[in-house]
C-alpha positions in Angstrom: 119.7 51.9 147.0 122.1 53.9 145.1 121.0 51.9 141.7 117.2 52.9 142.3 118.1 57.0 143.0 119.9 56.6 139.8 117.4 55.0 138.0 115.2 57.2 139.0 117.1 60.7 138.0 117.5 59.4 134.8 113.5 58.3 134.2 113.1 61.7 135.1 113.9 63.9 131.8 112.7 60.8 129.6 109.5 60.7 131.4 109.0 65.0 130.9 110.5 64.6 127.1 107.6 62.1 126.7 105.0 64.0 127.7 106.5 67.7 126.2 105.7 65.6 123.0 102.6 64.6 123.5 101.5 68.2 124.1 103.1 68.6 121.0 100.7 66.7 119.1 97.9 68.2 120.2 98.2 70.9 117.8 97.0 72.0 114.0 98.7 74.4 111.9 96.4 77.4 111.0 97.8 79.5 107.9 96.2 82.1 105.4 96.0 85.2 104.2 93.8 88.1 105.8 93.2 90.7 102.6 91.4 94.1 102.5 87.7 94.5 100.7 90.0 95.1 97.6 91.9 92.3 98.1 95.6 93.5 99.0 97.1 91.8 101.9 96.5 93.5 105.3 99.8 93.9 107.1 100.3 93.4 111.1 96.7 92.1 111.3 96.3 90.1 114.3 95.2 86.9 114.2 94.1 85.1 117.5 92.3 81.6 118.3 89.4 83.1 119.9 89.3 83.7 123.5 93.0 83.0 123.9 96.7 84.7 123.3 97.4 82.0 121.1 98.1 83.4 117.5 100.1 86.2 115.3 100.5 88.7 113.1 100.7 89.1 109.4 103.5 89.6 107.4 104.2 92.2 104.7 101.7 90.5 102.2 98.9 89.7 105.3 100.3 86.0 105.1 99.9 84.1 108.4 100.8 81.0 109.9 101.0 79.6 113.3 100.1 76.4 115.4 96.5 76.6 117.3 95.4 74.0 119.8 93.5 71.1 118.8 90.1 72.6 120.3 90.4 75.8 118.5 87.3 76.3 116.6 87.3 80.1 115.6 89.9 82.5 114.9 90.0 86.4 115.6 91.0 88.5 113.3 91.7 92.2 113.9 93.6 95.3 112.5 93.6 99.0 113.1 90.9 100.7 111.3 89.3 97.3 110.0 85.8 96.2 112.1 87.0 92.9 113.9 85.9 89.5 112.5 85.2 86.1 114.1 85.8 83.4 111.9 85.5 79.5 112.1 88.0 77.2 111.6 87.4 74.2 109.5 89.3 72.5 106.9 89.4 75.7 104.0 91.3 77.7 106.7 93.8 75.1 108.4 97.0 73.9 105.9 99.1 70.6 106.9 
């Protein structure tokens, strides 16, 4: 009985390794640039998958980059004293 306890403590962490992976896959990676109506880059924008937490900010030259869930169809995209914008995702904003 020994042999099976053991065999089962170490099926364990291969088991949750397997499946941390798989959720791992289930991503895209969403990058670009959020720019200003004169087109300079907006620093510390923030940029969200809609209706989630999941997302970032831009860097000094309003560069972002950041992996979204599968699912994710539209991004927010926010800054201080720029009107919010909802925009969809599809293949011009995601970069593999």
């Amino acid at each position: 009985m020994n042999s099976k306890r053991l065999l089962l403590r170490a099926s364990i962490p291969v088991l949750l390794l397997f499946l941390s992976l798989s959720l791992f896959a289930q991503t895209k990676q969403i990058s670009g640039k959020v720019k200003d109506s004169r087109g300079q880059g907006v620093i510390g924008a923030s940029v969200v998958v809609k209706g989630t937490q999941t997302g970032t900010t831009t860097d000094g030259d309003g560069n972002f980059s950041f992996n979204a869930p599968e699912s994710a169809t539209q991004l927010t995209i926010s800054a201080v004293g720029f009107t919010t914008k909802h925009l969809d995702i599809d293949a011009s904003t995601m970069r593999h």
